[in-house]
C-alpha positions as a LaTeX table, in Angstrom:
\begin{tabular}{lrrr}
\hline
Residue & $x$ (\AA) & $y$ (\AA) & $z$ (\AA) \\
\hline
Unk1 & 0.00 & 0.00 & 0.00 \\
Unk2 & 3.34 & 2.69 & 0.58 \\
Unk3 & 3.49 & 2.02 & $-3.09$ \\
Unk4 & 0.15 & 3.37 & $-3.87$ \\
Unk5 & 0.19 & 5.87 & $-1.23$ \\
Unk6 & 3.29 & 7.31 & $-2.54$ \\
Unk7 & 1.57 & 7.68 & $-6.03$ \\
Unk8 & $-1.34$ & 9.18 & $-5.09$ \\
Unk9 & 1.21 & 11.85 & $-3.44$ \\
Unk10 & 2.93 & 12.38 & $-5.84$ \\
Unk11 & 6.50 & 10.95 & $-4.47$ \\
Unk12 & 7.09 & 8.60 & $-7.92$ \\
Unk13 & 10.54 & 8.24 & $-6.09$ \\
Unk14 & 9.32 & 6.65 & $-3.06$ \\
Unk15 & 6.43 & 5.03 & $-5.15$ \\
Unk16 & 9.16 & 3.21 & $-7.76$ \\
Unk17 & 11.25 & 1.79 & $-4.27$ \\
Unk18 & 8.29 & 0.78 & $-2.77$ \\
Unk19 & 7.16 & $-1.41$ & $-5.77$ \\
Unk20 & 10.35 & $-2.53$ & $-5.94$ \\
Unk21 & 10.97 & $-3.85$ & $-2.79$ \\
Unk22 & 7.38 & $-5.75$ & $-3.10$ \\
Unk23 & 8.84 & $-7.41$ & $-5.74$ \\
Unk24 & 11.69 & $-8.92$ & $-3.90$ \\
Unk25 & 9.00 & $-10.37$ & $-1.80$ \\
Unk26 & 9.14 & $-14.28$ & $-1.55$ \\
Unk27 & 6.59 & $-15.98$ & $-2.66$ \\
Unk28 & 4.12 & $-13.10$ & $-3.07$ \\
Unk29 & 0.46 & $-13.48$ & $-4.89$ \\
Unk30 & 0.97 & $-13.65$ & $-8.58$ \\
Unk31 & $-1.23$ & $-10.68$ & $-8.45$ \\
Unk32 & 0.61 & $-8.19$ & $-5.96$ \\
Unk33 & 3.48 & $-9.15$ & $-8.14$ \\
Unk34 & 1.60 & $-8.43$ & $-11.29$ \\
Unk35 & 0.48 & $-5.01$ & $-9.97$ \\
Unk36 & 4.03 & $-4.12$ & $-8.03$ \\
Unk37 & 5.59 & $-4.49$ & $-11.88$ \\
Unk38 & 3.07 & $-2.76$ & $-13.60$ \\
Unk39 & 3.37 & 0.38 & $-11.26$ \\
Unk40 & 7.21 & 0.23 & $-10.95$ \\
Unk41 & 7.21 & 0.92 & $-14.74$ \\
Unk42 & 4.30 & 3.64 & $-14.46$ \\
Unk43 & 6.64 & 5.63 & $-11.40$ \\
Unk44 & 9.78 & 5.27 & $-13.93$ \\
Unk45 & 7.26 & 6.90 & $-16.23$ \\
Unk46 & 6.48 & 9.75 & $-14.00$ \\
Unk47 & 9.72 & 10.25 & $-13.30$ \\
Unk48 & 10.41 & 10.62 & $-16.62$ \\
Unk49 & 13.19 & 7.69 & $-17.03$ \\
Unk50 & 11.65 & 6.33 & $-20.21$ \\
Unk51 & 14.18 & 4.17 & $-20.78$ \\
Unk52 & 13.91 & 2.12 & $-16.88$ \\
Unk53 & 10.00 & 2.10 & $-16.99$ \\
Unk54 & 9.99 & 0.54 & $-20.79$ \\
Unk55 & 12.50 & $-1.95$ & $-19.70$ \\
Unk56 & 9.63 & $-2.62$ & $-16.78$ \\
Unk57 & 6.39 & $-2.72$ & $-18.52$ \\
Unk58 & 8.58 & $-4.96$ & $-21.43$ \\
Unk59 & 9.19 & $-7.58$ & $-18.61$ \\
Unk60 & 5.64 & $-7.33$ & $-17.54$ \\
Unk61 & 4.16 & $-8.17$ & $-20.96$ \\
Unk62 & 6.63 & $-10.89$ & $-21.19$ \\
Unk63 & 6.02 & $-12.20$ & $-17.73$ \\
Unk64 & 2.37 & $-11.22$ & $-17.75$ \\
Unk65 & 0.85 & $-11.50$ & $-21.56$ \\
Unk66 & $-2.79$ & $-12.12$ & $-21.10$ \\
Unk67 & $-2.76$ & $-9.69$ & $-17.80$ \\
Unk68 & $-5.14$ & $-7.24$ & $-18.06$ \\
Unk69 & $-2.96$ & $-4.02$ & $-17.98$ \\
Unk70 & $-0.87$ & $-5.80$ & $-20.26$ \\
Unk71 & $-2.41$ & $-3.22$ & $-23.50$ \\
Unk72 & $-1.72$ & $-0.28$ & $-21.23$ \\
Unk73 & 2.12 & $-1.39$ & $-20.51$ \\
Unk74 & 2.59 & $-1.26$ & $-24.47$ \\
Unk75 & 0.87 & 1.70 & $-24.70$ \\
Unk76 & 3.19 & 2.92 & $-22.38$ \\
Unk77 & 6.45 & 1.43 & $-23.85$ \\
Unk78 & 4.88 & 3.55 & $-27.11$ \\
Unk79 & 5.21 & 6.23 & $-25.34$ \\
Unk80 & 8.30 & 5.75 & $-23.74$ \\
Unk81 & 9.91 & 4.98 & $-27.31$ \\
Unk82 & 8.07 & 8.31 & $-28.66$ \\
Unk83 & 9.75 & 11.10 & $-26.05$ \\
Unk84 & 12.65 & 9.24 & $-26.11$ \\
Unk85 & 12.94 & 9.78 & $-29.87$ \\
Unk86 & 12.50 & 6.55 & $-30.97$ \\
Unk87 & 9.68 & 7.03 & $-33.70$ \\
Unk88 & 9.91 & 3.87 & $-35.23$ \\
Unk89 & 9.86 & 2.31 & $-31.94$ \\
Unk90 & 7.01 & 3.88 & $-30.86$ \\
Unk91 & 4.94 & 3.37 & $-33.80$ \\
Unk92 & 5.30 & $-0.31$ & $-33.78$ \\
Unk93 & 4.12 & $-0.19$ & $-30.06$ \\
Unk94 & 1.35 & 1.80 & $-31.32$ \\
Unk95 & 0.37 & $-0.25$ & $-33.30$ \\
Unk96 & 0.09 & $-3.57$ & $-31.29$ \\
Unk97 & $-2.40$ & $-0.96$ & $-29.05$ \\
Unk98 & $-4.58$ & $-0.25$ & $-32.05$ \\
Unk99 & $-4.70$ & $-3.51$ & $-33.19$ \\
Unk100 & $-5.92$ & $-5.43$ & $-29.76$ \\
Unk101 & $-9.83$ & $-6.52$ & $-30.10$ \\
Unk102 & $-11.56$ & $-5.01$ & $-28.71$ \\
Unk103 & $-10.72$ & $-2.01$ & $-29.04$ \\
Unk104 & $-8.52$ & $-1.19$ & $-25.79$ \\
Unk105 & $-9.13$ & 1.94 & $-23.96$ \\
Unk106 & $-5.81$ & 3.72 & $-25.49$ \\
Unk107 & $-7.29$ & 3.29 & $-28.38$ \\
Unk108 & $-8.16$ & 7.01 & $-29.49$ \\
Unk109 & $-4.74$ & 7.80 & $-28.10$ \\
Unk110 & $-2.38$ & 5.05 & $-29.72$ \\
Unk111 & $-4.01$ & 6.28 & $-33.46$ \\
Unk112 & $-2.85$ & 9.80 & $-32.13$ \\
Unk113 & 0.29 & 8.74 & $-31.27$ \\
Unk114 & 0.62 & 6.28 & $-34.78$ \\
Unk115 & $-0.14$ & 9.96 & $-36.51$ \\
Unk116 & 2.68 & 11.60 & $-34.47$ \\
Unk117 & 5.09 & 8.58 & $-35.09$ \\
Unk118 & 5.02 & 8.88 & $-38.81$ \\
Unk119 & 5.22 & 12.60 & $-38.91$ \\
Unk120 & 8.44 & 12.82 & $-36.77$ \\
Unk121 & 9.95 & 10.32 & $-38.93$ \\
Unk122 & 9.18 & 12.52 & $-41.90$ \\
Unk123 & 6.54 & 10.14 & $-43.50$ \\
Unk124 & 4.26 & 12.35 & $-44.31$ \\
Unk125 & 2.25 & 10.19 & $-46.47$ \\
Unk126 & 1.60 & 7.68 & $-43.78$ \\
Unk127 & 0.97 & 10.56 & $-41.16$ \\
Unk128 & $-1.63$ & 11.93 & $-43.17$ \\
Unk129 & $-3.31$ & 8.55 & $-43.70$ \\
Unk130 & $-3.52$ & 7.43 & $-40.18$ \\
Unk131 & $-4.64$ & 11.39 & $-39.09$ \\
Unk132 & $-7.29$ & 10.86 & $-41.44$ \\
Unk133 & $-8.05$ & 7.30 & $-40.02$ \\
Unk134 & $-8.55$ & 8.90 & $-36.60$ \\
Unk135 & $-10.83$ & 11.58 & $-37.74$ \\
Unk136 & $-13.03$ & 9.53 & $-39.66$ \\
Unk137 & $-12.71$ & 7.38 & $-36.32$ \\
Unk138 & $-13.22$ & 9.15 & $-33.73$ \\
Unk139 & $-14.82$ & 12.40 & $-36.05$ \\
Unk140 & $-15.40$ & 14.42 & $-32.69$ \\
Unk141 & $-12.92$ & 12.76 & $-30.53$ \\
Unk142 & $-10.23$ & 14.56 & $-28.46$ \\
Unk143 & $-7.75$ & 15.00 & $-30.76$ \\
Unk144 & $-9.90$ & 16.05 & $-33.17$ \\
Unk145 & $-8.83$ & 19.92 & $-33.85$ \\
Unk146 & $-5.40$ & 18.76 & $-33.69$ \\
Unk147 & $-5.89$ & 15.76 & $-35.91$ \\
Unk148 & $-7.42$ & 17.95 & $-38.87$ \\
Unk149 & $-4.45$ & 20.43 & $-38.48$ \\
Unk150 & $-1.75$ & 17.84 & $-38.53$ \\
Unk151 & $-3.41$ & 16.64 & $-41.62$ \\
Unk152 & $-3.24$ & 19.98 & $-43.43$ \\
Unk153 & 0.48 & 19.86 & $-42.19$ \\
Unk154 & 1.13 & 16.38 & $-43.77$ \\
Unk155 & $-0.45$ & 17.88 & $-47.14$ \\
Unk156 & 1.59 & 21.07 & $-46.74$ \\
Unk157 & 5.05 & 19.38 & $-46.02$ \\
Unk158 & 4.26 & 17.28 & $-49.06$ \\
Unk159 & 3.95 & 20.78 & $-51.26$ \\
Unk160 & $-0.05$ & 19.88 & $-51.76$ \\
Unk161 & $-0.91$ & 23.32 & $-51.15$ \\
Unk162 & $-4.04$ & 23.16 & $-52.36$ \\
Unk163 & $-5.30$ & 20.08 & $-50.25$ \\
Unk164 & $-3.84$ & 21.91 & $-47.22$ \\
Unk165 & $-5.46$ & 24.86 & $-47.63$ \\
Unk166 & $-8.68$ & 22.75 & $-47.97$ \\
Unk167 & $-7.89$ & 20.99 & $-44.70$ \\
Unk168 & $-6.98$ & 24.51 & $-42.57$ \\
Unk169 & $-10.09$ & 26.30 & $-44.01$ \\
Unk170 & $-12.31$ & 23.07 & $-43.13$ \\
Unk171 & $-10.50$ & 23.70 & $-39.13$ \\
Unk172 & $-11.55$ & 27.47 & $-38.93$ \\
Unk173 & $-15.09$ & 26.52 & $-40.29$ \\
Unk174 & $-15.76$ & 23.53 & $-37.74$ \\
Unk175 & $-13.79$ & 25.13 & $-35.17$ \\
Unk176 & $-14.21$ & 28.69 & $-35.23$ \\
Unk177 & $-13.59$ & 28.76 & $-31.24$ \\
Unk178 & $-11.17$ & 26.82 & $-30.62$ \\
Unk179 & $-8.02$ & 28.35 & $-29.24$ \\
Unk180 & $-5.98$ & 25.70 & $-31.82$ \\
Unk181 & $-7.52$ & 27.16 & $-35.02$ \\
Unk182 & $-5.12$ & 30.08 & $-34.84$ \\
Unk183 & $-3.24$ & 28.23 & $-36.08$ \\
Unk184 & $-4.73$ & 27.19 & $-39.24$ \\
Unk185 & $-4.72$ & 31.13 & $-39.90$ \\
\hline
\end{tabular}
């Protein structure tokens, strides 16, 4: 429970040593084990060490495959892959989210984060495909504004002016009071 405690403090340190420890536990409930792993790699997370809490929620999909956190630990090792640069990474982890029937509950945001993937790498082409996948998704979702922007950026950085300008005009019409459709202007 100091684990959990610690978390809902705040104190990720104290929250990562405290999961830890329960894992040195002998013989401890598959479950406690299950969860201590899981959270260990969710307070690396939080304390931003990307690297420590993908290596985590890796072992826990390996130890722990049919668990039912198991979809949020790759989500999270997408993540993970994505701020630490890792595009290609992070898109193949985003993908294994977006794939799992049914649809898990990172669902909206593993599409997002399949967008973001391919435009970081440069693949415009792809990026626009899967932003337009999302929106006709999720048409009203959250990332919604942002979506239909990105998507006039994929057609922009691809010089098809004339589809982008399409796509930004379409923002400021079906947006028109939205903080983000400044930027279409």
């Amino acid at each position: 429970m100091l684990g959990e405690t610690n978390l809902l403090l705040g104190d990720y340190s104290g929250a990562q040593n405290a999961f830890h420890a329960a894992l040195g536990v002998k013989d401890a409930p598959r479950d406690v084990a299950a969860e201590a792993s899981y959270k260990e790699g969710w307070s690396f997370y939080k304390l931003k060490k990307y690297q420590e809490a993908i290596d985590r929620f890796e072992e826990f999909v390996r130890r722990y495959p049919s668990h039912e956190k198991s979809g949020d630990a790759i989500y999270w090792i997408a993540e993970g892959s994505y701020q630490l640069g890792r595009y290609d990474d992070a898109w193949k982890n985003y993908t294994k989210v977006s794939d799992l029937h049914p649809p898990h509950d990172k669902y909206e945001d593993a599409l997002y984060g399949l967008a973001w993937s391919s435009y970081k790498l440069n693949e415009f082409s792809r990026a626009a495909k899967e932003f337009q996948r999302l929106i006709g998704m999720l048409p009203q979702g959250k990332f919604a504004v942002d979506a239909r922007l990105r998507l006039a950026d994929c057609y922009y950085a691809q010089n098809d002016f004339g589809r982008a300008s399409i796509a930004y005009q379409s923002v400021m019409k079906l947006y028109p009071n939205s903080e983000q459709t400044d930027y279409a202007y």
